[in-house]
C-alpha positions as a LaTeX table, in Angstrom:
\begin{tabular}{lrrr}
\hline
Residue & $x$ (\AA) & $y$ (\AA) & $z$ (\AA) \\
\hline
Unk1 & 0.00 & 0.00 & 0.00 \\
Unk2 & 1.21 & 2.70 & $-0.94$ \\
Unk3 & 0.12 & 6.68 & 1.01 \\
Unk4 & 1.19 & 10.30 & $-0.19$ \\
Unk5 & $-0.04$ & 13.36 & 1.92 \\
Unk6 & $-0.47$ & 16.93 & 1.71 \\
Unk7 & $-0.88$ & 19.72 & 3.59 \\
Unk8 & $-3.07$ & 22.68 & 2.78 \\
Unk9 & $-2.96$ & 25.87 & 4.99 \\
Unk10 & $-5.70$ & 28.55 & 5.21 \\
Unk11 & $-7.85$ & 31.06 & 7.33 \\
Unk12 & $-11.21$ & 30.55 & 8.26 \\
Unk13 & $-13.82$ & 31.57 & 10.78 \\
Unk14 & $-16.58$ & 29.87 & 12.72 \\
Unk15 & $-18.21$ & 29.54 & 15.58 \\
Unk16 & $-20.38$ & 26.36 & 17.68 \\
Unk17 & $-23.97$ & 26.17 & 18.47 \\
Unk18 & $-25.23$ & 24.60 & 22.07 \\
Unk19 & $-21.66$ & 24.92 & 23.28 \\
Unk20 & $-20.97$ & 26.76 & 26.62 \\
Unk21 & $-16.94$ & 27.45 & 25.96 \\
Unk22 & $-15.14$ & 30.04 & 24.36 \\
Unk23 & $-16.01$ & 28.97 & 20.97 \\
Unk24 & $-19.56$ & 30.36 & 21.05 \\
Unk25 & $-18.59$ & 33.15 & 19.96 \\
Unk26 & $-17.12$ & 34.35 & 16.14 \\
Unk27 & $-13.82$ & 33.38 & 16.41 \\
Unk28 & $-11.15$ & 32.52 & 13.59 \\
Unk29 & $-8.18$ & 29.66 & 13.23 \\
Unk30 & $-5.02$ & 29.61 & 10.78 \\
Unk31 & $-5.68$ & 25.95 & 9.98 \\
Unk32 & $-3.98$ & 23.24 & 8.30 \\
Unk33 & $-5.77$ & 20.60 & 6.58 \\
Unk34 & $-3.40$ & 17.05 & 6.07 \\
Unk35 & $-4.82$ & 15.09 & 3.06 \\
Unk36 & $-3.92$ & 11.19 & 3.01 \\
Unk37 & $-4.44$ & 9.42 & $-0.11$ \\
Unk38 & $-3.62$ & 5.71 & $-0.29$ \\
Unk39 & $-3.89$ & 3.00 & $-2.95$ \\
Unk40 & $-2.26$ & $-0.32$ & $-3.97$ \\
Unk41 & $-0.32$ & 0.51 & $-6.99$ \\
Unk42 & 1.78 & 3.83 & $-8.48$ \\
Unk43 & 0.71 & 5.29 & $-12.18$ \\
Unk44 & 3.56 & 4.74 & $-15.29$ \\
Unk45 & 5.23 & 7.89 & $-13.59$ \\
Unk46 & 5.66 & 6.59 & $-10.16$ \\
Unk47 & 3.22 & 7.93 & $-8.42$ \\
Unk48 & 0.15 & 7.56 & $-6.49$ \\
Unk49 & $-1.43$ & 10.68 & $-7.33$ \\
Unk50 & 0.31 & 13.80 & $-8.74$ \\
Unk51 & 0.48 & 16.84 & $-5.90$ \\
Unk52 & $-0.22$ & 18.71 & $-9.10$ \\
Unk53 & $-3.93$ & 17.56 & $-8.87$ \\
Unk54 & $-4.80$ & 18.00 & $-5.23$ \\
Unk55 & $-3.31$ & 21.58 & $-5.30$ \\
Unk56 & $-5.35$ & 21.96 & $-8.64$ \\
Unk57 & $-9.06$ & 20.62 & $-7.10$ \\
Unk58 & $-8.72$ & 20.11 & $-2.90$ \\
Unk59 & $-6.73$ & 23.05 & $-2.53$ \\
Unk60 & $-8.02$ & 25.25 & $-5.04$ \\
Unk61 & $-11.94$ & 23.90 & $-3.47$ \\
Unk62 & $-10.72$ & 25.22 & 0.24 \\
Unk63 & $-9.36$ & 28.18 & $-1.21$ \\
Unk64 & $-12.24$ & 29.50 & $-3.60$ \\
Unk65 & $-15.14$ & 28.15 & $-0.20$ \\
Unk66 & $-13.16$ & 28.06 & 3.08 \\
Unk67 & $-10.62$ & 30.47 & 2.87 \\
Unk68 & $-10.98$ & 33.64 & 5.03 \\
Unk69 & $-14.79$ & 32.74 & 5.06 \\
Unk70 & $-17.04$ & 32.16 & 8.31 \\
Unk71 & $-17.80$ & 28.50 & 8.59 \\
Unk72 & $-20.95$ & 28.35 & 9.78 \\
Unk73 & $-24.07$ & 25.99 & 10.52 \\
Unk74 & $-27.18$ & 26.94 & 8.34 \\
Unk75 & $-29.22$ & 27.57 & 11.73 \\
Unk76 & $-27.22$ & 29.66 & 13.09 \\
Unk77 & $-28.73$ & 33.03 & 13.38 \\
Unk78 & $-25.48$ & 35.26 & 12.85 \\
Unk79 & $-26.07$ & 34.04 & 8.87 \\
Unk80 & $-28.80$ & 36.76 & 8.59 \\
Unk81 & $-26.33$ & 39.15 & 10.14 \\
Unk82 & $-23.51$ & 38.22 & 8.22 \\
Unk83 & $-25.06$ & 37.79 & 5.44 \\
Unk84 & $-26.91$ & 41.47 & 4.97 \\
Unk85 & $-23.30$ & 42.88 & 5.99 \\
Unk86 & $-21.36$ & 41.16 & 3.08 \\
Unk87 & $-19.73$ & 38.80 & 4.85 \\
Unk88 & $-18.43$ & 36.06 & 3.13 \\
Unk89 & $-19.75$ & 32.70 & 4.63 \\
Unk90 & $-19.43$ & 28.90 & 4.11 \\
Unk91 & $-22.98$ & 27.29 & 5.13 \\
Unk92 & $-22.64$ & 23.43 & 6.38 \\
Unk93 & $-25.58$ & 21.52 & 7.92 \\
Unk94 & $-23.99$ & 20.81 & 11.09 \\
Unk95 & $-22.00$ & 22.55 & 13.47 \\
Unk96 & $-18.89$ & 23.81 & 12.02 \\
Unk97 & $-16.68$ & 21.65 & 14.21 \\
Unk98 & $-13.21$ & 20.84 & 13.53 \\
Unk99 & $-14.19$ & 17.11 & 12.82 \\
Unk100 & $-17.22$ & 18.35 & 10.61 \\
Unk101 & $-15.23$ & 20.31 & 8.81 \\
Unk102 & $-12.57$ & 17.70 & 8.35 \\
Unk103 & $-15.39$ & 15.43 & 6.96 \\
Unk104 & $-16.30$ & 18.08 & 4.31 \\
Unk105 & $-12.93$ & 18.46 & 3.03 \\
Unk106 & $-12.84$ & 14.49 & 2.86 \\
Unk107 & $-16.30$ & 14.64 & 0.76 \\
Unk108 & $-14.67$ & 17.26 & $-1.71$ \\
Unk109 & $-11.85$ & 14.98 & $-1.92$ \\
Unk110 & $-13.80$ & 11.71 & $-2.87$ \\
Unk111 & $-16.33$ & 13.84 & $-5.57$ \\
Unk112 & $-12.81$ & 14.97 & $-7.15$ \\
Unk113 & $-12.22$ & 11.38 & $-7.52$ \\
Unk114 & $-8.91$ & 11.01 & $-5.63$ \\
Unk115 & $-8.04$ & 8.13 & $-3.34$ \\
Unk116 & $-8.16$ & 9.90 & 0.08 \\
Unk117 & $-8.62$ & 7.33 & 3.11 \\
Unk118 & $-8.35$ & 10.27 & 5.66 \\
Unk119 & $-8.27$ & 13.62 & 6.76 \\
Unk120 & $-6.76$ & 15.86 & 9.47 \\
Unk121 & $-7.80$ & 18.92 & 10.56 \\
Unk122 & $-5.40$ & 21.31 & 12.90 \\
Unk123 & $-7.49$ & 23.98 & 14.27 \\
Unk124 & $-4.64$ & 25.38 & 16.10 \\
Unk125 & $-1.05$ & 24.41 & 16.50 \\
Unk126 & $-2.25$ & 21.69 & 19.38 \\
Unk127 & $-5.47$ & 20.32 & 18.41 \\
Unk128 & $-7.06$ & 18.20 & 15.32 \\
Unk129 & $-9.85$ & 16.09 & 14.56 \\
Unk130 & $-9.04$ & 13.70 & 11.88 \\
Unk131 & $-12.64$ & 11.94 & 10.01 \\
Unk132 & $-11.98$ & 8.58 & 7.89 \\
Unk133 & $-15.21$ & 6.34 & 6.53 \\
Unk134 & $-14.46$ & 3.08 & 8.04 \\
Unk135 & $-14.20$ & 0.03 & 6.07 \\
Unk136 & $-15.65$ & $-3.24$ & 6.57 \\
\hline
\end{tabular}
């Protein structure tokens, strides 16, 4: 088996619903997203996947959505707000967690077709949520 990964870096905002902490309030991350792609055999080049690609689809997807955007759950009632002021804002049906938002960037990844069996997601320099479908 073989694994390549990449890292993509950007700048996003969010904040959680039903959460008592800090983090219920508009708040905003540098974050680093680590992309794992894994198959059983290399293309005529050599290689799993070309970096090329993910830079051209996954990272160009979190930069054109994600980056320096507000991450935000569809209920939440700062959208309105937000919204009416220009802000730019990423809507997600759930709450913009570091693991939800790990599992979007995984979704993007499968719909671009690449072979990605996980992602990371640092939300600051000491904490991540990784999301991975499990296989049976």
């Amino acid at each position: 088996m073989f694994e390549v990964s990449s890292e993509i870096q950007f700048c996003y905002g969010h904040r959680l619903l039903n959460y008592s902490g800090k983090c219920r309030h508009l708040h905003g991350h540098n974050g680093k997203a680590i992309i794992t792609l894994a198959g059983e055999s290399l293309d005529e080049r050599g290689m799993l996947v070309d970096f090329g690609d993910l830079k051209r689809t996954v990272s160009q997807w979190i930069d054109d959505h994600l980056d320096h955007r507000m991450v935000l759950c569809e209920r939440d009632p700062m959208v309105k707000i937000l919204r009416d002021a220009g802000e730019p804002l990423y809507l997600i049906s759930e709450n913009p967690t570091a693991e939800n938002i790990a599992k979007l960037i995984y979704e993007k990844t499968v719909e671009v077709g690449l072979p990605v069996i996980q992602v990371g997601l640092w939300e600051t320099a000491k904490n991540y949520a990784v999301y991975r479908e499990r296989k049976v």
